[in-house]
C-alpha positions in Angstrom: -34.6 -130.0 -60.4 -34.9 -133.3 -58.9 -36.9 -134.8 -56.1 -35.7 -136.5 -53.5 -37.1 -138.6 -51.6 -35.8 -140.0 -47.8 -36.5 -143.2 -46.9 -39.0 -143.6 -43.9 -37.3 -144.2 -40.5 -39.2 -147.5 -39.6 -38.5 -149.2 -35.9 -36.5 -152.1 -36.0 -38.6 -155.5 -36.9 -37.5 -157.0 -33.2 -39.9 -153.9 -31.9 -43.0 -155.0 -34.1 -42.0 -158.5 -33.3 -42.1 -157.8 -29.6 -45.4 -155.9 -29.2 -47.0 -158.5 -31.0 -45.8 -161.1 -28.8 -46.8 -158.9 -25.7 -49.2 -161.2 -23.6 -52.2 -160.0 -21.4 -55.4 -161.3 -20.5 -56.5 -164.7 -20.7 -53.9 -167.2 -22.8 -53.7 -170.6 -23.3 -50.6 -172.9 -22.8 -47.4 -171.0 -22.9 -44.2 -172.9 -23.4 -40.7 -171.7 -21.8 -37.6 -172.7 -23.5 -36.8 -174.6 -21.2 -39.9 -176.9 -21.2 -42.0 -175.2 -18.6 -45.6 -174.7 -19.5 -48.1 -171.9 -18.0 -51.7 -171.3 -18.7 -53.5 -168.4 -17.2 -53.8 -165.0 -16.9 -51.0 -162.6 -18.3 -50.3 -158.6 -17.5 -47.3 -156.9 -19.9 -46.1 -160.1 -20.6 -45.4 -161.3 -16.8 -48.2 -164.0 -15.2 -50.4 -161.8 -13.2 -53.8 -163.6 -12.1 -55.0 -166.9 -12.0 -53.0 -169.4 -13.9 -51.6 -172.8 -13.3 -47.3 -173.3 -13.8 -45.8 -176.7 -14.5 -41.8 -177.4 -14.3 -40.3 -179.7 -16.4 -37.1 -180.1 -14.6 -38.9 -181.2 -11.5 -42.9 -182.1 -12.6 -43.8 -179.7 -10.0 -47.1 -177.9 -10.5 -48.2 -174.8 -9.0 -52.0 -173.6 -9.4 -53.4 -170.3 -7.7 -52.8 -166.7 -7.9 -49.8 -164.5 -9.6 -48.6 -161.0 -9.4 -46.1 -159.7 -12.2 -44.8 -162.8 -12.6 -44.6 -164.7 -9.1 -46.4 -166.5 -7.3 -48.8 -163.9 -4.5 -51.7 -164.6 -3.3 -53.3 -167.8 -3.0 -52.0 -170.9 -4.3 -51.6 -174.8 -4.2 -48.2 -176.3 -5.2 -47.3 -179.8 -5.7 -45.0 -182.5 -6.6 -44.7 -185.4 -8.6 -44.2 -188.6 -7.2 -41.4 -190.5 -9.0 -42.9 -194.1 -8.2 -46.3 -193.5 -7.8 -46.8 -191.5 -10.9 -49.0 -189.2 -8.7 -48.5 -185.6 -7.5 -48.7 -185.3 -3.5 -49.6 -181.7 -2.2 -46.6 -179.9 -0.6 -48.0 -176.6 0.7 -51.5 -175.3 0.2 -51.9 -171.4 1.8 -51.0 -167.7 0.6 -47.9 -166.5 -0.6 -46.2 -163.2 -1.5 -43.2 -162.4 -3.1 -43.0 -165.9 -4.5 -42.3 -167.5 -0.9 -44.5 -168.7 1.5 -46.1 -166.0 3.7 -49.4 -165.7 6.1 -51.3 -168.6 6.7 -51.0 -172.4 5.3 -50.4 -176.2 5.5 -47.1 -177.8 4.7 -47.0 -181.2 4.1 -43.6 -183.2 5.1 -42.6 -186.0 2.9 -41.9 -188.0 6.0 -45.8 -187.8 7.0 -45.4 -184.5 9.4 -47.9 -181.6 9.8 -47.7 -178.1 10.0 -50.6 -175.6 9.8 -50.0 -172.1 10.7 -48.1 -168.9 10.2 -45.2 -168.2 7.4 -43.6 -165.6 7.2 -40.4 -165.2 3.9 -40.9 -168.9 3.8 -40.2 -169.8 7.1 -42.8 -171.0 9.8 -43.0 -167.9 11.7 -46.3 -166.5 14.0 -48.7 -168.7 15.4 -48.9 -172.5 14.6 -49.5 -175.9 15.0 -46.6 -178.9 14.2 -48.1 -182.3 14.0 -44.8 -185.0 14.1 -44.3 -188.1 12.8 -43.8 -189.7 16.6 -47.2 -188.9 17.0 -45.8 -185.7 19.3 -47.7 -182.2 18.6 -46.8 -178.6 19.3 -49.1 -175.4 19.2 -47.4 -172.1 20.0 -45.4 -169.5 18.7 -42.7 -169.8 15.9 -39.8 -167.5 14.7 -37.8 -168.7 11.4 -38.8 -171.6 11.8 -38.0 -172.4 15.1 -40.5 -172.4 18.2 -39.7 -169.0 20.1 -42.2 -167.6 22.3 -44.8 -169.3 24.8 -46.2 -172.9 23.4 -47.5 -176.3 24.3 -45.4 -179.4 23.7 -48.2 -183.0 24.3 -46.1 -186.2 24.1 -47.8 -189.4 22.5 -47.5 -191.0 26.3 -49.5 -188.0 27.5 -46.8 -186.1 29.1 -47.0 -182.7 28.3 -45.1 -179.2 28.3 -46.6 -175.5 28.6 -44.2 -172.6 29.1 -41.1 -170.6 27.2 -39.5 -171.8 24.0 -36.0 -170.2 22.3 -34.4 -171.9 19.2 -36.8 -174.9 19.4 -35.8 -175.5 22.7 -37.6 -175.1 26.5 -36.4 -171.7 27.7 -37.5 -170.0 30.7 -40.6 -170.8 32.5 -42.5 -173.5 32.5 -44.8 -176.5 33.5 -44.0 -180.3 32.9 -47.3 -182.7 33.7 -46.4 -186.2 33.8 -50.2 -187.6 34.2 -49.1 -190.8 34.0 -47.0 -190.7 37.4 -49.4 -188.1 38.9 -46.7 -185.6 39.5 -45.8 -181.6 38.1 -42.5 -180.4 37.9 -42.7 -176.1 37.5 -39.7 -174.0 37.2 -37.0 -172.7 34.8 -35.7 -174.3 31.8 -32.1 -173.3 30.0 -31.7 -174.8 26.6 -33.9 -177.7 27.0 -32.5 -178.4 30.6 -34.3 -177.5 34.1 -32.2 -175.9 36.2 -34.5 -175.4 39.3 -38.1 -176.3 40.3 -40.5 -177.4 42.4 -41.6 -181.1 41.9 -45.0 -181.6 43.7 -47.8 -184.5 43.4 -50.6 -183.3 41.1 -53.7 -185.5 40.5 -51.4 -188.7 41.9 -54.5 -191.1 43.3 -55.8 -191.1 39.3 -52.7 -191.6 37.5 -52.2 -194.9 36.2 -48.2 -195.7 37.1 -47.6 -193.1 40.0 -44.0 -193.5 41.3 -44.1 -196.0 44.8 -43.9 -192.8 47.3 -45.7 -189.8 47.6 -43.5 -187.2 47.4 -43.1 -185.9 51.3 -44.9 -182.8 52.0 -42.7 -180.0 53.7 -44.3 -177.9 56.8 -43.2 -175.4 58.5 -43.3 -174.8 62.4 -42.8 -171.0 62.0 -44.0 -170.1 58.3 -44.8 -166.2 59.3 -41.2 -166.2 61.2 -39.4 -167.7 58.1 -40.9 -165.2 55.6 -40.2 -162.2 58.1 -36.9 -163.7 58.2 -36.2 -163.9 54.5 -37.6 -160.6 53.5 -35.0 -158.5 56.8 -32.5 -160.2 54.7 -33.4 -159.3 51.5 -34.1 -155.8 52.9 -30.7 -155.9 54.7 -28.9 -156.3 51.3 -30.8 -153.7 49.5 -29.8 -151.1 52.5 -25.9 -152.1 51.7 
């Protein structure tokens, strides 16, 4: 009686192909399709380590730490200058998730500054804004946007101190104009005061102080005034 024999069931060749291509550890220059080119360290075939990734689209260059395949940890990443042939640094600090996030420095192409907090990409936390007018602001941030308490300094010296929402002066806050000798405290609405108290502050120093002194206010009866205000107030309340 005849023997037969079955063929062995074998994997598919793309299987072998693709275990053999699987990349880990240390690897030298990988190239994409597409042009891109990575060298570093590898985990089940995704960048996980230390390894530096170059666009070719762009000529932007990213060096620093990876995590299955995006960028987490800490990193530089920079661009290439069309004219100058050079690459200029864009953002040096950590990352996760591929986006910005916890603390670095962005740099502006127009020559502006900020060091601080990220947060999904987006200057969020605690930071410092250095702008091109020469103007600086140190405070909190929320998507990008100063929210929170901070200090706006002018390059004439004038300065800010108080409550910020949406990148503008909210609430609370102080306004020194050293240069005039005078402070202006009180409450701000979308960048615009709506009631204060402007008084003279450090005036025989300043270097251009306004032509008057601002009058002083006294009252003959200050105890009778307050008594006066507060039966009112009470008065209302009882109502």
């Amino acid at each position: 009686m005849p023997v037969i024999k079955y063929p062995r069931i074998r994997d598919p060749l793309f299987y072998e192909w693709d275990r053999k291509a699987q990349k880990c550890g240390l690897r030298h220059t990988i190239y994409a399709v597409n042009g891109d080119q990575y060298t570093g360290e590898w985990l089940n075939n995704l960048k996980h380590g230390k390894g530096t990734q170059i666009w070719k689209s762009t000529g932007a260059i990213y060096s620093g730490d990876w995590k299955f395949g995006k960028r987490d940890g800490y990193g530089s990443y920079s661009v290439l200058d069309p004219v100058t042939k050079e690459y200029k640094r864009v953002y040096t600090g950590w990352w996760e998730n591929d986006r910005r996030s916890g603390r670095g420095t962005f740099f502006y192409p127009n020559g502006e500054l900020y060091e601080g907090e990220w947060s999904n990409g987006l200057r969020s936390g605690w930071g410092k804004m250095h702008y091109k007018d020469g103007s600086t602001y140190e405070g909190q941030w929320l998507t990008d946007q100063p929210n929170g308490q901070g200090l706006l300094q002018l390059p004439n010296g004038n300065r800010y101190t108080g409550g910020w929402k949406d990148g503008k002066k909210h609430g609370p806050g102080k306004y020194f104009y050293p240069d005039k000798g005078q402070l202006f405290e009180g409450i701000w609405v979308a960048d615009i005061p709506k009631c204060g108290v402007l008084v003279d502050f450090g005036r025989e120093n300043a270097p251009a102080p306004s032509e008057f002194p601002l009058p002083e206010i006294k009252l003959h009866d200050p105890a009778g005034v307050l008594a006066e205000a507060q039966a009112m107030f009470d008065d209302s309340h009882d109502e």
